[in-house]
C-alpha positions as CSV (number, residue, x, y, z in Angstrom):
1,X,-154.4,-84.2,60.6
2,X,-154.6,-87.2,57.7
3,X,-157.6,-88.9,57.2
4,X,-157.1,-92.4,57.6
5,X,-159.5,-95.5,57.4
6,X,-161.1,-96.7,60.6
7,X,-158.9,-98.1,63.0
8,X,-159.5,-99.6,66.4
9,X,-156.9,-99.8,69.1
10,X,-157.2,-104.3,68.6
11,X,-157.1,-103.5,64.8
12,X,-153.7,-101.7,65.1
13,X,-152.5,-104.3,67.8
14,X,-153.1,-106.9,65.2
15,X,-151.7,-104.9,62.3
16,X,-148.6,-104.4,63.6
17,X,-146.1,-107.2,62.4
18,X,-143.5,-107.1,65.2
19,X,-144.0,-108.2,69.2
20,X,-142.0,-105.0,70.1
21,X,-144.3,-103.0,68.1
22,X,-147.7,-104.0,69.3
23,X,-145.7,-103.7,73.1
24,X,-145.2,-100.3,72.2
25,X,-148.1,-99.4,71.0
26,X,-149.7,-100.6,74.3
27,X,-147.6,-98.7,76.3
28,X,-148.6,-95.6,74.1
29,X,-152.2,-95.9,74.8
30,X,-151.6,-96.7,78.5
31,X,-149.6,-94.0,79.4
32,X,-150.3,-91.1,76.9
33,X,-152.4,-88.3,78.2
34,X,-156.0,-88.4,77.2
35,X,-155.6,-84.6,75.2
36,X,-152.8,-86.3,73.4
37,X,-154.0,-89.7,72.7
38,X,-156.0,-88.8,69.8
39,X,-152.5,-87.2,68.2
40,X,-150.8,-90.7,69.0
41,X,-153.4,-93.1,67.9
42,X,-153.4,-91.2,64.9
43,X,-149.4,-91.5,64.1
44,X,-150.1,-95.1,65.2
45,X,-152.8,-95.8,62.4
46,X,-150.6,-94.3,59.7
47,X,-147.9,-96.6,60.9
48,X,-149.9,-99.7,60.2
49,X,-151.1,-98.2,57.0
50,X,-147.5,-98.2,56.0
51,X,-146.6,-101.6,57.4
52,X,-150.3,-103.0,55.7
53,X,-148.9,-101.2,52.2
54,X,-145.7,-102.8,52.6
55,X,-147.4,-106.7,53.4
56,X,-147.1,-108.2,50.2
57,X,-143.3,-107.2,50.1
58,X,-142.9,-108.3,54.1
59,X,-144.6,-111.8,53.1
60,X,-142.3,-112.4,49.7
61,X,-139.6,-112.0,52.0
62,X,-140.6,-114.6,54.6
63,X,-141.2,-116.4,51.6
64,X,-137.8,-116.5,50.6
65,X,-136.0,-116.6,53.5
66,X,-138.3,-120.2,54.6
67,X,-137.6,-121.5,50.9
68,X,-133.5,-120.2,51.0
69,X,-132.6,-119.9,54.7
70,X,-131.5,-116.1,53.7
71,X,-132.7,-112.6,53.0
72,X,-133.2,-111.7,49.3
73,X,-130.0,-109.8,48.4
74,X,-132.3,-106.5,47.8
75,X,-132.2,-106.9,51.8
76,X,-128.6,-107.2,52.4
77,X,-127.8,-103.9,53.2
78,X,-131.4,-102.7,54.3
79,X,-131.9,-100.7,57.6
80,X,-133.8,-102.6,60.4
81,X,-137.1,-99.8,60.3
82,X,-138.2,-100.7,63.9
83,X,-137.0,-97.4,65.1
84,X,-138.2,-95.6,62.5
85,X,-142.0,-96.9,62.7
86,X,-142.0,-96.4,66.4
87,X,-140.6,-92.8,66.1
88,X,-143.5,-91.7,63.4
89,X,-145.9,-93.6,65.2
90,X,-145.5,-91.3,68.1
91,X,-144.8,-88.0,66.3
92,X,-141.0,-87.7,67.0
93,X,-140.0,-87.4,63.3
94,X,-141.2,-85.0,61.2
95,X,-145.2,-86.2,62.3
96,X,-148.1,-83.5,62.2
């Protein structure tokens, strides 16, 4: 298992950028067995660890998008990554 930095279940909640994120991360903890919760929290901290890597990239984006009313074209043809996060957050791709 990776070590990551100390997370609490209201640090991830906060760290995660996206209402439908942090709903799913709720749901994770509430209904994920106690021998398997460990596993999940853990795919879960590696997720915000991405997303937190990612910020300043996240925030020049909002940036541009307030000051131009539009994505930067780097984004035009980007994947929405919602599916993705949630997937390695809870071990279905390719997670230890």
């Amino acid at each position: 298992m990776a070590q990551h930095e100390t997370w609490t279940v209201d640090r991830l909640h906060v760290a995660l950028p996206h209402s439908a994120l942090r709903q799913q991360l709720v749901t994770d903890v509430n209904m994920t067995g106690l021998e398997e919760l460990p596993r999940r929290l853990e795919g879960w901290a590696g997720a915000a660890e991405t997303l937190e890597a990612a910020r300043p990239r996240i925030e020049a984006a909002r940036a541009y998008v307030k000051e131009h009313g539009v994505l930067p074209p780097e984004y035009d043809d980007a994947p929405d990554m919602t599916d993705t996060v949630i997937d390695d957050a809870q071990g279905r791709r390719g997670a230890a």
